[in-house]
N, C-alpha and C positions, 0 to 999 in steps of 0.2 A: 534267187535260189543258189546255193552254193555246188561248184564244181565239183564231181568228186575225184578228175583227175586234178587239180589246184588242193584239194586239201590232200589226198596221200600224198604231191609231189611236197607239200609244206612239212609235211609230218616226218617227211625222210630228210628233210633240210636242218628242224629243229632237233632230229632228232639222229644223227647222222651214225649210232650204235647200228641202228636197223640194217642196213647195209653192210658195214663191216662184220658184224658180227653173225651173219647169214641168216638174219629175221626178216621174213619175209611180210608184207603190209597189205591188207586188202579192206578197200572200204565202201561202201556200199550204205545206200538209206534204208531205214525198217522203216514202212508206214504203218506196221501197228506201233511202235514204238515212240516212233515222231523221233528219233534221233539218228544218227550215222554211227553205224558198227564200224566198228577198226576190228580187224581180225589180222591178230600175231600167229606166224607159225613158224618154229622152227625143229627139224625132223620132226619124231614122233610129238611135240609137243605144239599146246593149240590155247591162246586166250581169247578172249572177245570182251573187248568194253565198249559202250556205248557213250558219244559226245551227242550233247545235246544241242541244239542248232549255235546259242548264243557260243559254246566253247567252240565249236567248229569255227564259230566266225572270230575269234581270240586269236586259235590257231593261224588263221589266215592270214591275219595282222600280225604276223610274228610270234605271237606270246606264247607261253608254252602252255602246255591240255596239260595238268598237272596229275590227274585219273591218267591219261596217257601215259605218263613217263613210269609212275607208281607200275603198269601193267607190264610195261616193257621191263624194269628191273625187276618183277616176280618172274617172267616169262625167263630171264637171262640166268636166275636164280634155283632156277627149277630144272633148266637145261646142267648147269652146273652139279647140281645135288646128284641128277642121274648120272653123269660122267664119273662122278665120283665113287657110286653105289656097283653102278660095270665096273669100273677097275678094280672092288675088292671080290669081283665074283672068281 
């Protein structure tokens, strides 16, 4: 069974934006889903994607969650959009 403090700590490793960039990581198993939720949040803004055991276990060996990273640069993209949208208000 896969750790879920060993994959968020992996996921903050591969993915080192998370941190600097103030996204915060929460990962958790769905048993209805059979996968692990990674839940992005930063302020008002929220994604959630789902690894499937075998990416989990990618992740862990290094390799990058490639859904993963896709999430994190919509999540940083969207943060962006709205910063942008507040400062022509």
């Amino acid at each position: 069974m896969i750790d879920k403090a060993q994959l968020c700590e992996k996921i903050r490793k591969i993915y080192p934006d998370i941190g600097e960039c103030g996204i915060d990581v929460k990962v958790e198993y769905d048993d209805q889903q059979k996968a692990w939720v990674v839940d992005l949040k930063k302020g008002g803004h929220e994604l959630k994607t789902f690894l499937e055991d075998n990416d989990a276990e990618k992740c862990l060996d290094g390799k990058q969650c490639v859904s993963l990273g896709i999430e994190i640069a919509q999540l940083k993209a969207n943060v962006e959009r709205m910063k942008e949208t507040d400062g022509r208000s």
